[in-house]
PDB file of N, CA, C and O in Angstrom:
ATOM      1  N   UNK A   1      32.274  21.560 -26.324  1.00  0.00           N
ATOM      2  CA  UNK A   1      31.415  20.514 -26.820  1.00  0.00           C
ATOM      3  C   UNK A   1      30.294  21.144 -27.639  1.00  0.00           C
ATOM      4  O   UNK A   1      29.565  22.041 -27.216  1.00  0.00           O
ATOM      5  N   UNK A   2      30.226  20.617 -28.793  1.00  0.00           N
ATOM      6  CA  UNK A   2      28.710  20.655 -29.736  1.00  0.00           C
ATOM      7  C   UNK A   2      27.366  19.829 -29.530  1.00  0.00           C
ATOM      8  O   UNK A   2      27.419  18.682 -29.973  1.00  0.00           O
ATOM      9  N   UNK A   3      26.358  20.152 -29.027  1.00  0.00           N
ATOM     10  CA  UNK A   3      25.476  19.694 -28.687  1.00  0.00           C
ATOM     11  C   UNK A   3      24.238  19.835 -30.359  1.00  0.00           C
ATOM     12  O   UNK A   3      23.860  20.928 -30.781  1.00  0.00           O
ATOM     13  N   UNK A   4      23.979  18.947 -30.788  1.00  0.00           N
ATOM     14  CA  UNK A   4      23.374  19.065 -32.184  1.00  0.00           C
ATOM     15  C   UNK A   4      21.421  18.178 -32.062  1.00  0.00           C
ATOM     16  O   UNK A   4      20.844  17.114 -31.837  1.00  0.00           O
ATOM     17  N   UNK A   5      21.242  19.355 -32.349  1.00  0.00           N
ATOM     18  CA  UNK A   5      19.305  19.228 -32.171  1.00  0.00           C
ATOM     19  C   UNK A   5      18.610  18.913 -33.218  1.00  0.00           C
ATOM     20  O   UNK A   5      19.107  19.576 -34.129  1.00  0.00           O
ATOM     21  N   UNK A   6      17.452  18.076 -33.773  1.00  0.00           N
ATOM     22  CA  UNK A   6      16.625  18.702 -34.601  1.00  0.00           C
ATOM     23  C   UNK A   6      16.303  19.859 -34.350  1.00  0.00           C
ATOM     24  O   UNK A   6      16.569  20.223 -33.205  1.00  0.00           O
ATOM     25  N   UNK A   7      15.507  21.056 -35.437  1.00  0.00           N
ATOM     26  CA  UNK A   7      14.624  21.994 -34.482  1.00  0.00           C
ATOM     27  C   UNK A   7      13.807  21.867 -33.772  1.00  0.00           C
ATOM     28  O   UNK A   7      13.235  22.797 -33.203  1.00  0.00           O
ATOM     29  N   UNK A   8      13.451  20.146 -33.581  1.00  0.00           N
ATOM     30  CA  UNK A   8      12.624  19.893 -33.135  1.00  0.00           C
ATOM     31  C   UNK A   8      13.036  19.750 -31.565  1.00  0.00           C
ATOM     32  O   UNK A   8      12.307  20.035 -30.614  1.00  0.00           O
ATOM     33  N   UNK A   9      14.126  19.337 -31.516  1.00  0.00           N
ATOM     34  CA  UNK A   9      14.694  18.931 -29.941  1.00  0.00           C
ATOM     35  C   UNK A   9      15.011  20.404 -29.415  1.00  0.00           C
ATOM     36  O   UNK A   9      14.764  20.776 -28.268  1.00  0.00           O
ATOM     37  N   UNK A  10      15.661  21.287 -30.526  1.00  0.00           N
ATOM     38  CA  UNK A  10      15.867  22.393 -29.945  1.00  0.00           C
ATOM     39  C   UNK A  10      14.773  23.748 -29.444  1.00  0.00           C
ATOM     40  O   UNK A  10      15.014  24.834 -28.918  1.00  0.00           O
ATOM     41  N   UNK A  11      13.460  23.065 -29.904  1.00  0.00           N
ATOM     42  CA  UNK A  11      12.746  23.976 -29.509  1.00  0.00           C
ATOM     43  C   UNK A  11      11.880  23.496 -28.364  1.00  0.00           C
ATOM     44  O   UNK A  11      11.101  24.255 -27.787  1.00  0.00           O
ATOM     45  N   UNK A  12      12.021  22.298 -28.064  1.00  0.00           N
ATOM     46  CA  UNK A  12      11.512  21.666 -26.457  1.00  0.00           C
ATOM     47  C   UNK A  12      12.326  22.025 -25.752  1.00  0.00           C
ATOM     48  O   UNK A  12      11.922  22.486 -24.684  1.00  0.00           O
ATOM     49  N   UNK A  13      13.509  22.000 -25.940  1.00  0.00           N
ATOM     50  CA  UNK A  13      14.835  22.478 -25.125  1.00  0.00           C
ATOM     51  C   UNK A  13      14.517  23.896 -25.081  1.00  0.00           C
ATOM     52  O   UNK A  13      14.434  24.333 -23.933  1.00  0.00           O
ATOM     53  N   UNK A  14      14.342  24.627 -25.892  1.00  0.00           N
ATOM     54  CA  UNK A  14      14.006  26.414 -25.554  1.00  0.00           C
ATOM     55  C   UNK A  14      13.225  26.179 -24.665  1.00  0.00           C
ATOM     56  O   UNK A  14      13.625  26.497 -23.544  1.00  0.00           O
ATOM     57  N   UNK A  15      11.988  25.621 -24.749  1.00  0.00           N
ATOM     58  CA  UNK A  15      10.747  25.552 -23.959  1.00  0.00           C
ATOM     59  C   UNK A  15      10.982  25.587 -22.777  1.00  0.00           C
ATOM     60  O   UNK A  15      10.674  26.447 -21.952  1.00  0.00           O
ATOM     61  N   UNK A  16      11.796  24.209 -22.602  1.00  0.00           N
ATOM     62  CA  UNK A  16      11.930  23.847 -20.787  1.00  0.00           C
ATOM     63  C   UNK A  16      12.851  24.464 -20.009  1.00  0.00           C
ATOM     64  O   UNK A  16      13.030  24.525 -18.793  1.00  0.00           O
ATOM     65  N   UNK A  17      13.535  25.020 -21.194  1.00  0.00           N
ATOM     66  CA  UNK A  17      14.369  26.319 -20.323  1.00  0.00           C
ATOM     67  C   UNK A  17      13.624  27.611 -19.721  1.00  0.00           C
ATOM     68  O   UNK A  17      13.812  28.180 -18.645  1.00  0.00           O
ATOM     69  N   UNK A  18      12.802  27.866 -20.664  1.00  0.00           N
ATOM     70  CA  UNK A  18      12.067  29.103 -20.652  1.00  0.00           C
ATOM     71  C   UNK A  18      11.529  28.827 -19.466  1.00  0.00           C
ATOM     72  O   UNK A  18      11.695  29.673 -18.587  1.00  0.00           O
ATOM     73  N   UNK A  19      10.730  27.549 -19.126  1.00  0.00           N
ATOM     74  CA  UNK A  19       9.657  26.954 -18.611  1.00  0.00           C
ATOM     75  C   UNK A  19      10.361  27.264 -17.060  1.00  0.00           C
ATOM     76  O   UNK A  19       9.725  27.561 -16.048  1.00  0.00           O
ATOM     77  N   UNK A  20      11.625  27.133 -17.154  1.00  0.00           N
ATOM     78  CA  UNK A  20      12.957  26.765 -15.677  1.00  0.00           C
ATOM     79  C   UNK A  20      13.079  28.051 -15.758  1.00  0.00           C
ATOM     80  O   UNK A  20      12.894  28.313 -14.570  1.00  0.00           O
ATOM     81  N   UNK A  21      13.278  29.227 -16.344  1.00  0.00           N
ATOM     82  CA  UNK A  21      14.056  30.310 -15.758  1.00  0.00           C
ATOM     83  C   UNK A  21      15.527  30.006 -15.829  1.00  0.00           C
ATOM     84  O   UNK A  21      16.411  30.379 -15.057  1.00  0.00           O
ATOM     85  N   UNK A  22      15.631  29.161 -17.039  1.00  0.00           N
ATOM     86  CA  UNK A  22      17.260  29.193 -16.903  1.00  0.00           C
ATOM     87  C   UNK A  22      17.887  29.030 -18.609  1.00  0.00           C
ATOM     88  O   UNK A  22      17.062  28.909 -19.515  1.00  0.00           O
ATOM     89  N   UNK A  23      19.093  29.039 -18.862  1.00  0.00           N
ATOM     90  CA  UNK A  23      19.536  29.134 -19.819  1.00  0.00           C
ATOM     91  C   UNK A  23      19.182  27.593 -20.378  1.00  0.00           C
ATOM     92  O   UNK A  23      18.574  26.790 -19.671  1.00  0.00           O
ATOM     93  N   UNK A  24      19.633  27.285 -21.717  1.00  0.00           N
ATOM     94  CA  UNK A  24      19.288  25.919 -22.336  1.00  0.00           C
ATOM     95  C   UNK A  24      20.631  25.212 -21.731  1.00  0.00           C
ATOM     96  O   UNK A  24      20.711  24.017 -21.447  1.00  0.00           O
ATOM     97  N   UNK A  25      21.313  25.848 -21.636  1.00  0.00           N
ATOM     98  CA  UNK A  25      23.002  25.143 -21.384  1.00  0.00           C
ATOM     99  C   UNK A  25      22.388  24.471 -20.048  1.00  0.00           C
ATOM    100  O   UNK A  25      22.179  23.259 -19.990  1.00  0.00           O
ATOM    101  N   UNK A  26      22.097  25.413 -18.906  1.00  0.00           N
ATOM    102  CA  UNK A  26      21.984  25.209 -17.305  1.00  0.00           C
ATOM    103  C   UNK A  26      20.928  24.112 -16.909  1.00  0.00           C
ATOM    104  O   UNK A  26      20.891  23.431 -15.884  1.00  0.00           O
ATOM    105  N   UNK A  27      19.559  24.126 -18.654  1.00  0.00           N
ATOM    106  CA  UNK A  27      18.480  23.058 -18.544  1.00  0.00           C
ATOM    107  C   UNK A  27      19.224  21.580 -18.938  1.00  0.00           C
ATOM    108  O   UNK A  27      18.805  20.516 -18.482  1.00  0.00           O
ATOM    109  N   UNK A  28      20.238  21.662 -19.735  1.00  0.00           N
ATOM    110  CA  UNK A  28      20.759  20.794 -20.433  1.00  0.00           C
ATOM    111  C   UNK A  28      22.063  19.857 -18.880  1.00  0.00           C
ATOM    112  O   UNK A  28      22.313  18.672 -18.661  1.00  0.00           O
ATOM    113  N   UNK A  29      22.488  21.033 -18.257  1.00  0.00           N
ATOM    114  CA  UNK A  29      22.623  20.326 -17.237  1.00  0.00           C
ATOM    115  C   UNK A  29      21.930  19.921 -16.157  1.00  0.00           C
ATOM    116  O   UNK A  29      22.257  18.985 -15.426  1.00  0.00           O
ATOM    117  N   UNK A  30      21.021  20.576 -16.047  1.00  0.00           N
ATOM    118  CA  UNK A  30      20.251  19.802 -14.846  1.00  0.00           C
ATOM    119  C   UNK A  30      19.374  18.778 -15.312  1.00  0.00           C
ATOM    120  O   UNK A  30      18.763  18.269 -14.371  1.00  0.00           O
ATOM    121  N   UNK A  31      19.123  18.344 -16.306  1.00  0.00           N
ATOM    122  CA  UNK A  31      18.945  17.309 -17.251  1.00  0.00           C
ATOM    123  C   UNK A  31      19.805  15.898 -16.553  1.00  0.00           C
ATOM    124  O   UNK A  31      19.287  15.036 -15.843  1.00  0.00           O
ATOM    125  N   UNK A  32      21.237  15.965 -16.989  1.00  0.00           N
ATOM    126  CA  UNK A  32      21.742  15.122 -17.421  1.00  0.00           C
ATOM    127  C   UNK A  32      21.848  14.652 -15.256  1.00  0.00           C
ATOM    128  O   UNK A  32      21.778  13.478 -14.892  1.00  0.00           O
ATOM    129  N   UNK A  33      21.980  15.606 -14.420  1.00  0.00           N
ATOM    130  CA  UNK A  33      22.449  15.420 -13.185  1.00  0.00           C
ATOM    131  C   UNK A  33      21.016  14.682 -12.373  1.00  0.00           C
ATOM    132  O   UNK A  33      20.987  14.065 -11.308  1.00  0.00           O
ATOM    133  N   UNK A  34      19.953  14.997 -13.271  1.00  0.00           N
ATOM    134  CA  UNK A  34      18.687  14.185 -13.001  1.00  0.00           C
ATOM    135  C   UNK A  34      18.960  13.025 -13.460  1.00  0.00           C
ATOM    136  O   UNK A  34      19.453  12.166 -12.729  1.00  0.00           O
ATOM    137  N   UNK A  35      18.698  12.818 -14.682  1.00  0.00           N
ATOM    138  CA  UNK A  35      19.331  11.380 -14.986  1.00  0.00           C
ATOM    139  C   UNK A  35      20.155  10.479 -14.405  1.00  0.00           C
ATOM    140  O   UNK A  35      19.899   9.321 -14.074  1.00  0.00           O
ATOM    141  N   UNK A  36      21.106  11.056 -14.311  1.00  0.00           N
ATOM    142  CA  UNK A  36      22.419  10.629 -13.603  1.00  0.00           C
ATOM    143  C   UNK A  36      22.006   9.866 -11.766  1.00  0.00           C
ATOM    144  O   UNK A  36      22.348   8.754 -11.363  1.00  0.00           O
ATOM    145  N   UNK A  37      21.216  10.908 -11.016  1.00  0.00           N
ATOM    146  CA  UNK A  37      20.609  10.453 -10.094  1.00  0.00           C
ATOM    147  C   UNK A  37      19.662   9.520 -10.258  1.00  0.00           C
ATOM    148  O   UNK A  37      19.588   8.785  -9.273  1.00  0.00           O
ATOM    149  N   UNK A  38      19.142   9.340 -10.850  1.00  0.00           N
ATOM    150  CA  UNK A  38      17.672   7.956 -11.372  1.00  0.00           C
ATOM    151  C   UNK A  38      18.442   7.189 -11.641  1.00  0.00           C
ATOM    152  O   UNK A  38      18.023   6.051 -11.427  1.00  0.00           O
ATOM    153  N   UNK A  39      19.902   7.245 -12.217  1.00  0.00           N
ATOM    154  CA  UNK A  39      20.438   5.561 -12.391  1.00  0.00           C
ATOM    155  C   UNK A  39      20.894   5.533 -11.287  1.00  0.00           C
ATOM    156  O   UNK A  39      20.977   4.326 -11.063  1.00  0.00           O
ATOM    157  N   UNK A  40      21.330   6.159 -10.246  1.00  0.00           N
ATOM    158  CA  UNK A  40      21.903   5.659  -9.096  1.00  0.00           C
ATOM    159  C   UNK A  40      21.382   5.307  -8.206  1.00  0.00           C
ATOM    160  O   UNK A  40      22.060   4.747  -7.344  1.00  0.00           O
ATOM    161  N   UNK A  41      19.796   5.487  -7.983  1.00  0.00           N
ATOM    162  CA  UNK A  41      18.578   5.193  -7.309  1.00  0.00           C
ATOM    163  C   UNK A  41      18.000   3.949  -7.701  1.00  0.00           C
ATOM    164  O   UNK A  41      17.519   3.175  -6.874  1.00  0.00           O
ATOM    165  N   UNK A  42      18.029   3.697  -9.057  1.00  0.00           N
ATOM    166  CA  UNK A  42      17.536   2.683  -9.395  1.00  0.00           C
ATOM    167  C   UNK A  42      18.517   1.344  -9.363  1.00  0.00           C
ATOM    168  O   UNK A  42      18.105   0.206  -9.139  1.00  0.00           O
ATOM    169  N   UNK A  43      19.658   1.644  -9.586  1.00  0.00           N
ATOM    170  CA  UNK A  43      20.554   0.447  -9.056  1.00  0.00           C
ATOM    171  C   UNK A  43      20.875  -0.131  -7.332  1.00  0.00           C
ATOM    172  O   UNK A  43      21.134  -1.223  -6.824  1.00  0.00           O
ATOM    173  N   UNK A  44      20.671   1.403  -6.783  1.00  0.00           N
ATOM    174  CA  UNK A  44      20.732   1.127  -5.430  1.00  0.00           C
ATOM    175  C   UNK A  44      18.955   0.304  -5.222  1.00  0.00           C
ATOM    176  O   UNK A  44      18.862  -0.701  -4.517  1.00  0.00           O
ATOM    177  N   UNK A  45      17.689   0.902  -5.927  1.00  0.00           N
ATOM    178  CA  UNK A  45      16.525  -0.488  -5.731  1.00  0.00           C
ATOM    179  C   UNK A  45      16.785  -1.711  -6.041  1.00  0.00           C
ATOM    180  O   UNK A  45      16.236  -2.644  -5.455  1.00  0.00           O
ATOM    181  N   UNK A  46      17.645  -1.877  -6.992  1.00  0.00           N
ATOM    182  CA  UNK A  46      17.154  -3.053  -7.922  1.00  0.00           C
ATOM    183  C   UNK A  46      18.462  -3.861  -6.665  1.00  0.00           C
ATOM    184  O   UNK A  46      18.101  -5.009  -6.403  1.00  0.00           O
ATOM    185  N   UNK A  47      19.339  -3.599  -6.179  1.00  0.00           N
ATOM    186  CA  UNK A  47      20.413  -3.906  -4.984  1.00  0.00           C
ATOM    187  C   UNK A  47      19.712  -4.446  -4.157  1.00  0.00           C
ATOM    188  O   UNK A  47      19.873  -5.568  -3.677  1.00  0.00           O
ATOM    189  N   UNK A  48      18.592  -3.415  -3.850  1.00  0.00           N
ATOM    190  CA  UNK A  48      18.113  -4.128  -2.366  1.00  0.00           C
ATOM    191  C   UNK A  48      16.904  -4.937  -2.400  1.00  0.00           C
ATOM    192  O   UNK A  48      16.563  -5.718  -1.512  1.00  0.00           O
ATOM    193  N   UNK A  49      16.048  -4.611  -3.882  1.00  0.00           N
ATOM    194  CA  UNK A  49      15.133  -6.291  -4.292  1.00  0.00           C
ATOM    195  C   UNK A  49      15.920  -7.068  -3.832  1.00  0.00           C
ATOM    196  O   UNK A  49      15.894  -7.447  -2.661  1.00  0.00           O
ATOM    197  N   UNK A  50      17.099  -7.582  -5.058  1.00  0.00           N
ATOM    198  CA  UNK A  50      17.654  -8.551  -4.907  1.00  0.00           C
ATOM    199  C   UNK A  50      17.812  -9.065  -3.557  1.00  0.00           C
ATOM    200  O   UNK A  50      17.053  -9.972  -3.215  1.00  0.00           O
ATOM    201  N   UNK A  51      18.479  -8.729  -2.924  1.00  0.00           N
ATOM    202  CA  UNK A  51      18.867  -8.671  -1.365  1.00  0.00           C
ATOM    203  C   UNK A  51      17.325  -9.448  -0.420  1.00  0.00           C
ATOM    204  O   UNK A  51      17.354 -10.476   0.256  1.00  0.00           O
ATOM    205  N   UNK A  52      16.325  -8.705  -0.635  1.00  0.00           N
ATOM    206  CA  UNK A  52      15.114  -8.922  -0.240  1.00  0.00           C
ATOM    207  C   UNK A  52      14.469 -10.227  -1.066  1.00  0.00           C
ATOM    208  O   UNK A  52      13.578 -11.075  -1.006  1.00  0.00           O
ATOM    209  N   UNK A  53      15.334  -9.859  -1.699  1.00  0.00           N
ATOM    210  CA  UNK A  53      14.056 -11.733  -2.765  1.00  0.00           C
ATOM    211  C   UNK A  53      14.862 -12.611  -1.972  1.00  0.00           C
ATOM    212  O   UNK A  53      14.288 -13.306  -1.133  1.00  0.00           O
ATOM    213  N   UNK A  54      16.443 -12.707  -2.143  1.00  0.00           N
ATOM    214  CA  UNK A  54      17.619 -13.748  -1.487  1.00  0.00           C
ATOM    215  C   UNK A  54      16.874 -14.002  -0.056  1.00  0.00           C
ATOM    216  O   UNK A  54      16.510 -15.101   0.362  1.00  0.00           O
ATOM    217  N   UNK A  55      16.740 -12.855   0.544  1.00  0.00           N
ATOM    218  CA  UNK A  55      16.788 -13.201   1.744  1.00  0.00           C
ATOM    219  C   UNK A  55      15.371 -13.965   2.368  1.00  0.00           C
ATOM    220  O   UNK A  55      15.326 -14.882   3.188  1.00  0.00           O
ATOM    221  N   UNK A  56      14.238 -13.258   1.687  1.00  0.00           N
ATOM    222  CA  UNK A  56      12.690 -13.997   1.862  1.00  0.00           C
ATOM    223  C   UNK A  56      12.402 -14.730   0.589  1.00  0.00           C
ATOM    224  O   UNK A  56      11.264 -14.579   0.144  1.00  0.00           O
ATOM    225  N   UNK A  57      13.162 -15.437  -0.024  1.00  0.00           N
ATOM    226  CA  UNK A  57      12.498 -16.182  -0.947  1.00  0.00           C
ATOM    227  C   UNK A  57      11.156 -17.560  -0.349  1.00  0.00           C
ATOM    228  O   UNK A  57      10.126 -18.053  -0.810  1.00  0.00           O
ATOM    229  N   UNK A  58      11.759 -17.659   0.553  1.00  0.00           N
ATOM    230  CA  UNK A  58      11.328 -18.846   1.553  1.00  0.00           C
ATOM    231  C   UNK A  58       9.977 -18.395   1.587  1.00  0.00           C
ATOM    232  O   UNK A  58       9.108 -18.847   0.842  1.00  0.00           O
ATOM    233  N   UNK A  59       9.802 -17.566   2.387  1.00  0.00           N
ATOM    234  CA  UNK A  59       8.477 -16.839   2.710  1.00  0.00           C
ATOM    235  C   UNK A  59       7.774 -16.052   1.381  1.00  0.00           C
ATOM    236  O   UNK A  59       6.546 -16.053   1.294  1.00  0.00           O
ATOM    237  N   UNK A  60       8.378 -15.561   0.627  1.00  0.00           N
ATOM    238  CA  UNK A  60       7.365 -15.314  -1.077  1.00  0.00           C
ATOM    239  C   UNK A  60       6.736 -16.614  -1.821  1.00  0.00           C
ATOM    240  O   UNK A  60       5.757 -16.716  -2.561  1.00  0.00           O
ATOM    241  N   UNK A  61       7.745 -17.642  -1.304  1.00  0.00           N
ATOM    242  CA  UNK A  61       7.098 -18.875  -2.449  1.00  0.00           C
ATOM    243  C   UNK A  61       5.747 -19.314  -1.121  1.00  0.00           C
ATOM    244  O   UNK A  61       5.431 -20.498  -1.242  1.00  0.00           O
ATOM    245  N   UNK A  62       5.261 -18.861  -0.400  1.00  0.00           N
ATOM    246  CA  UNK A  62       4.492 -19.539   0.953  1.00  0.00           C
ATOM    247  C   UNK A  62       3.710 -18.376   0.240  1.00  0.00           C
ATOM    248  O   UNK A  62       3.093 -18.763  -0.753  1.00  0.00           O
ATOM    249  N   UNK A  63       3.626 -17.345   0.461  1.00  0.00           N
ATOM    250  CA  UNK A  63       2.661 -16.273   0.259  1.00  0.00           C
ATOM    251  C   UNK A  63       2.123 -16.204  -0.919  1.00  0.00           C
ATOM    252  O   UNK A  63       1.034 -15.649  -1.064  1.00  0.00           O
ATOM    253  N   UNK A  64       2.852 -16.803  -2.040  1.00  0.00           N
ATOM    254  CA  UNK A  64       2.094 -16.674  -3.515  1.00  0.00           C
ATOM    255  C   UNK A  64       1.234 -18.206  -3.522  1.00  0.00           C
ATOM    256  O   UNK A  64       0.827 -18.412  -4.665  1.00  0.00           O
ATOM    257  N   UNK A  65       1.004 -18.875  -2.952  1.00  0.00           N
ATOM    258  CA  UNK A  65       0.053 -20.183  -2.718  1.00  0.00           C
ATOM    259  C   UNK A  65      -1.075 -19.703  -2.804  1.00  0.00           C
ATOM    260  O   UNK A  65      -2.064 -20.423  -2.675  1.00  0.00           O
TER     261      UNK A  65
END
């Protein structure tokens, strides 16, 4: 795979590698496996709002009076 930068992306990317002690490749993955975890966190919140609004709606519409 080709990964294609401004110099501008590619030199934040040097940075935060430098910054990590790790290669740009190894920043570039622990990047994406962060990401990757924040959507799965955030769908598992936005799961259990829902769940929590369904279940106390009764009692939110009493409390916002």
């Amino acid at each position: 795979m080709t990964l294609r930068l401004t110099p501008e992306q590619d030199a934040k990317l040097t940075e935060l590698a430098r910054s990590q002690g790790v290669s740009k490749q190894q920043a570039v993955l622990r990047l994406i496996d962060d990401a990757t975890e924040r959507a799965v966190r955030r769908r598992e919140i936005d799961t259990i709002m829902d769940d929590v609004l369904d279940r106390d709606a009764e009692l939110l519409d009493r409390l916002a009076l």
